[in-house]
C-alpha positions as protocol buffer text, in pm:
chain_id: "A"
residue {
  index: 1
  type: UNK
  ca { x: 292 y: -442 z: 1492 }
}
residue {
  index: 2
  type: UNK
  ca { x: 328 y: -839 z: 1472 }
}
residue {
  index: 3
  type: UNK
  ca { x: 37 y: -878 z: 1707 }
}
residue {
  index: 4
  type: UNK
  ca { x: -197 y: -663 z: 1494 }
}
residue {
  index: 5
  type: UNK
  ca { x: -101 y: -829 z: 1196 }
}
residue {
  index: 6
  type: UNK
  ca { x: -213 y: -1063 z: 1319 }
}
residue {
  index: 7
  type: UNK
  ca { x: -572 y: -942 z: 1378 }
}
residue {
  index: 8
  type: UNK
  ca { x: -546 y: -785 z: 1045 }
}
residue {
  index: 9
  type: UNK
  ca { x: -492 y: -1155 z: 884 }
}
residue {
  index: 10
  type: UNK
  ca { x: -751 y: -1307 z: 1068 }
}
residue {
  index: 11
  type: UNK
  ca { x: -993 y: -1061 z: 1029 }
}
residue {
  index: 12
  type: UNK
  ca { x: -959 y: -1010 z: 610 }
}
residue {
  index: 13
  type: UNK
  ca { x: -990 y: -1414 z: 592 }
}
residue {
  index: 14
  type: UNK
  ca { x: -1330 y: -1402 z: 779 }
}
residue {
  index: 15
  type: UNK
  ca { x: -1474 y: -1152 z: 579 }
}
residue {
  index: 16
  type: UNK
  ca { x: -1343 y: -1306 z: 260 }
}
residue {
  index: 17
  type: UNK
  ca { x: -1515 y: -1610 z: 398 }
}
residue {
  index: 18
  type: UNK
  ca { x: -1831 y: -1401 z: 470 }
}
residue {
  index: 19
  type: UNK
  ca { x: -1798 y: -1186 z: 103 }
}
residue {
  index: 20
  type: UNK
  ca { x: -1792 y: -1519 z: -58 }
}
residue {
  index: 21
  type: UNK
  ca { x: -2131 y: -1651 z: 132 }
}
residue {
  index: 22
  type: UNK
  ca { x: -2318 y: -1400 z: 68 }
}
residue {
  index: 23
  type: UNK
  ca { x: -2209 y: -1315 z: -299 }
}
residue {
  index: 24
  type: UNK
  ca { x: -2328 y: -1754 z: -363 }
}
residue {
  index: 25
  type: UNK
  ca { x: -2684 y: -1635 z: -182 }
}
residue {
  index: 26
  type: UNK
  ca { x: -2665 y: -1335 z: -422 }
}
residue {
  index: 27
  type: UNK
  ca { x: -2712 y: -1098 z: -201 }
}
residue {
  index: 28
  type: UNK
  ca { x: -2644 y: -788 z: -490 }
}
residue {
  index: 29
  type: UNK
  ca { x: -2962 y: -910 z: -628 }
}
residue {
  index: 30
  type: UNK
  ca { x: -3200 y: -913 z: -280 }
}
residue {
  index: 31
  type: UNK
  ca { x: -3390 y: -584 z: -249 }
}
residue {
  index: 32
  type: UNK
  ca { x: -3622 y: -692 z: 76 }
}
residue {
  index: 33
  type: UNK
  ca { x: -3425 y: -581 z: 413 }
}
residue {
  index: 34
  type: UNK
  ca { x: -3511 y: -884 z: 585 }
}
residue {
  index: 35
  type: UNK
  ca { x: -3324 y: -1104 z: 344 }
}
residue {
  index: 36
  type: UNK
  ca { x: -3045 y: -928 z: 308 }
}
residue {
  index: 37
  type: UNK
  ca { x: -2999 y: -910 z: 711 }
}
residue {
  index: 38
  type: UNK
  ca { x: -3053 y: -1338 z: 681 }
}
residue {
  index: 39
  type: UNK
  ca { x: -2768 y: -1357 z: 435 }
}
residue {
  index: 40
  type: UNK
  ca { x: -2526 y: -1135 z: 636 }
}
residue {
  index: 41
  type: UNK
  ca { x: -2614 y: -1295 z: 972 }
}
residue {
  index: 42
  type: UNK
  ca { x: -2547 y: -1609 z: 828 }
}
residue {
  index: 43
  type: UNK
  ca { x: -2233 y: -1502 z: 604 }
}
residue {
  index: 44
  type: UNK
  ca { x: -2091 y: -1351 z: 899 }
}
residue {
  index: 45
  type: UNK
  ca { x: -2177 y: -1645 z: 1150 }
}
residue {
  index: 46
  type: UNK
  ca { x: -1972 y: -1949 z: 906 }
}
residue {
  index: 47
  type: UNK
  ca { x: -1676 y: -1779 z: 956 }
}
residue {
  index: 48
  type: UNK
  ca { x: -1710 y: -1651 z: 1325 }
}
residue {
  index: 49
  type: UNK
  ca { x: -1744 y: -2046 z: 1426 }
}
residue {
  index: 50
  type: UNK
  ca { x: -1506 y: -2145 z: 1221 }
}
residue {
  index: 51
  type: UNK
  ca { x: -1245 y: -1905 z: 1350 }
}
residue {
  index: 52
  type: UNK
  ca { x: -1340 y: -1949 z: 1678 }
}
residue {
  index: 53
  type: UNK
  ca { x: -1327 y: -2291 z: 1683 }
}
residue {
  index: 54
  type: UNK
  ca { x: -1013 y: -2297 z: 1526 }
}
residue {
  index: 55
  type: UNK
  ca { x: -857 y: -2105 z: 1832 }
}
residue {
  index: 56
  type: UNK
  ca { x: -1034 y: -2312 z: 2077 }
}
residue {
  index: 57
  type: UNK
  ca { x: -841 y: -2590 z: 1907 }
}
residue {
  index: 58
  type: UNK
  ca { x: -541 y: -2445 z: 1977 }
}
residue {
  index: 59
  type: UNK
  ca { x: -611 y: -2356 z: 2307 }
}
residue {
  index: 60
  type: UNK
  ca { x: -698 y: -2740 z: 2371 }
}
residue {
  index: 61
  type: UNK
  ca { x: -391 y: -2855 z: 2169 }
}
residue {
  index: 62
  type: UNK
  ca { x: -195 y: -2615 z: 2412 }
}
residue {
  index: 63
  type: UNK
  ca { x: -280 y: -2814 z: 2682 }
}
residue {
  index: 64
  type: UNK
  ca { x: -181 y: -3106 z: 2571 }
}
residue {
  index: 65
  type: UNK
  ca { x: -543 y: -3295 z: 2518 }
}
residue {
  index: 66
  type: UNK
  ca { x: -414 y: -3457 z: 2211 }
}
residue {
  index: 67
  type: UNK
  ca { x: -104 y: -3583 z: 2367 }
}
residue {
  index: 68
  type: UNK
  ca { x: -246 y: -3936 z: 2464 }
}
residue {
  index: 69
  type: UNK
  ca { x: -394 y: -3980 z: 2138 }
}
residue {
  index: 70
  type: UNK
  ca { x: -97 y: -3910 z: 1909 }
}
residue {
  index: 71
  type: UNK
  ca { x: 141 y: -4129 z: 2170 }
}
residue {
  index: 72
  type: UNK
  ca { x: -170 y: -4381 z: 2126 }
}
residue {
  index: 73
  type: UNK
  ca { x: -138 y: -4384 z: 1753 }
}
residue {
  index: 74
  type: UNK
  ca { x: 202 y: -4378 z: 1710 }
}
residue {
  index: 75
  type: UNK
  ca { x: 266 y: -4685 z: 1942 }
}
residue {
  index: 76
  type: UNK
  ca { x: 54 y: -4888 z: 1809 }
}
residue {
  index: 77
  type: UNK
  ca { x: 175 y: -4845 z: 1431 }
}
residue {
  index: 78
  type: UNK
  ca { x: 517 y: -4910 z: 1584 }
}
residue {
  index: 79
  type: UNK
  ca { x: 410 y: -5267 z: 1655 }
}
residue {
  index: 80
  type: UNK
  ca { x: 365 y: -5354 z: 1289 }
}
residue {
  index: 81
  type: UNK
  ca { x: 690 y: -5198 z: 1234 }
}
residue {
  index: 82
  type: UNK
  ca { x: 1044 y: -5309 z: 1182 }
}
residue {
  index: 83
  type: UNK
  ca { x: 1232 y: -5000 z: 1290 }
}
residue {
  index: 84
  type: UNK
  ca { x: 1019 y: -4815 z: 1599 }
}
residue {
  index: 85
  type: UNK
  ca { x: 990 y: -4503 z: 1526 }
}
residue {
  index: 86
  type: UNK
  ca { x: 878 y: -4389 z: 1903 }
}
residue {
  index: 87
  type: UNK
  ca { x: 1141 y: -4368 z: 2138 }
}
residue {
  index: 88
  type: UNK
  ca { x: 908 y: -4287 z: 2421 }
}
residue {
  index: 89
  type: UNK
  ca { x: 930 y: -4560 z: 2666 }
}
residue {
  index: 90
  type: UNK
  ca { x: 660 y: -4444 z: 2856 }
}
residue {
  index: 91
  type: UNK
  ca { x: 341 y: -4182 z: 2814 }
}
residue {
  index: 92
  type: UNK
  ca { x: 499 y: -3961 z: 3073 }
}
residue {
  index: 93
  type: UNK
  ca { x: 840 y: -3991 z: 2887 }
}
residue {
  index: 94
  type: UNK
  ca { x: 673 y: -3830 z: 2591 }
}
residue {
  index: 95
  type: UNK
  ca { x: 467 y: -3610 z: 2752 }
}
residue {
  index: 96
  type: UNK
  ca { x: 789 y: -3443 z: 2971 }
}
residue {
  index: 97
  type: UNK
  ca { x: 929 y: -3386 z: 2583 }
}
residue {
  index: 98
  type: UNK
  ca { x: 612 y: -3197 z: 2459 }
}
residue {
  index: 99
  type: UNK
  ca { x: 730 y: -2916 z: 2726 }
}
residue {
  index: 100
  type: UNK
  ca { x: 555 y: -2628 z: 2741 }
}
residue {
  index: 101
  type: UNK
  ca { x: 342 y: -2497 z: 2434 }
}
residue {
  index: 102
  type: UNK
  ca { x: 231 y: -2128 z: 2382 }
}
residue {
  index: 103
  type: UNK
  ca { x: 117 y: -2132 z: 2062 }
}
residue {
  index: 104
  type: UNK
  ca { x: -69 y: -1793 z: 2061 }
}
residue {
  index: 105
  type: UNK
  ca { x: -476 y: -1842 z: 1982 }
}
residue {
  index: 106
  type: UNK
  ca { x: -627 y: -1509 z: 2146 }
}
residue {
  index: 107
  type: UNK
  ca { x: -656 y: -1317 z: 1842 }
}
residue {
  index: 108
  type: UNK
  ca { x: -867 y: -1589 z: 1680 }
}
residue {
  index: 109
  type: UNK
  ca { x: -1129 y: -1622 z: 1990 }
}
residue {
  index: 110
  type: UNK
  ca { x: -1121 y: -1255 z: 1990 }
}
residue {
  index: 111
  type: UNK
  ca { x: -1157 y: -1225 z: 1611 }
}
residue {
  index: 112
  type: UNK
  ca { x: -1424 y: -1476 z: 1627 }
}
residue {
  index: 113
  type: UNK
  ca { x: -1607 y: -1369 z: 1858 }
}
residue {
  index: 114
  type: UNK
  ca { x: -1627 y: -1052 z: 1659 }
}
residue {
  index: 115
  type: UNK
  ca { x: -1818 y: -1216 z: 1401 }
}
residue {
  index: 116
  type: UNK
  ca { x: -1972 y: -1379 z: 1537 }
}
residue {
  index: 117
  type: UNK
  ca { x: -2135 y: -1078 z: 1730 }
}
residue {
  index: 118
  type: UNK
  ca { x: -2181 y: -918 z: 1453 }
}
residue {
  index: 119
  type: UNK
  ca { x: -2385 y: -1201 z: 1271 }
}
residue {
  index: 120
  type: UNK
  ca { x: -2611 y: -1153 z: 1594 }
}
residue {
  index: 121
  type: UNK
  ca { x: -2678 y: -817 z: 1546 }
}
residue {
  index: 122
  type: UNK
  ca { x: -2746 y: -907 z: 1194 }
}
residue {
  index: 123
  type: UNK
  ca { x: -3003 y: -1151 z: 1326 }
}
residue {
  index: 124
  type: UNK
  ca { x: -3159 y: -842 z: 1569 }
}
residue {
  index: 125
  type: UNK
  ca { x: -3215 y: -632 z: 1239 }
}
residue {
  index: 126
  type: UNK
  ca { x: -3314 y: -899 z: 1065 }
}
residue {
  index: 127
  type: UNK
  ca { x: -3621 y: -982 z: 1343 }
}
residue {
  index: 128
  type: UNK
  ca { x: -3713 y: -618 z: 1334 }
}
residue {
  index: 129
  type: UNK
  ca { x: -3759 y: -642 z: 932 }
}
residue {
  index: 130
  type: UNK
  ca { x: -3954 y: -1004 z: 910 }
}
């Protein structure tokens, strides 16, 4: 039940997202079927990337690609401290604490992905119409 909640979350933000782009293109007052398959394929596209790329994020983050740049940042802002605030001695030091990260992001690529299929088939209808 958690794990399709969480699907279920995902998926009424995107179309939210997607309602909300196509009601600013005012798409209730279109009547040509071409246009109104342009709004939707783009309405449905916005959030598909932005979903999607939020996962892939997380997926990166989960591997630990940020790692060097938040010991970066932090280490050097300790220098124009008084108190240091890092008490990594070393990159590996701090990168041994991180451990292991599973922050689930599978729903989101797969949720994404979703829309962002669906803006393409938008896109087929719409080249049949124009």
């Amino acid at each position: 039940m958690k794990k399709l909640l969480k699907y279920l979350i995902t998926l009424l933000v995107g179309l939210a997202i997607a309602a909300w782009i196509a009601i600013s293109k005012d798409i209730f007052a279109q009547t040509r079927p071409e246009i109104i398959f342009a709004i939707l394929s783009d309405s449905f596209f916005a959030p598909g990337v932005l979903i999607f790329g939020v996962g892939g994020l997380i997926f990166v983050s989960n591997e630990g690609m940020f790692d060097g740049i938040s010991y970066g940042l932090v280490s050097f802002i300790d220098i124009f401290r008084k108190e240091k605030q890092n008490k990594y001695r070393t990159f590996f030091d701090y990168k041994q604490s991180k451990g292991e990260r599973d922050t689930s992001f599978g729903f989101m690529l797969i949720c994404g992905l979703a829309f962002i299929a669906t803006s393409g088939i938008m896109y087929l209808l719409f080249n049949n119409y124009a």
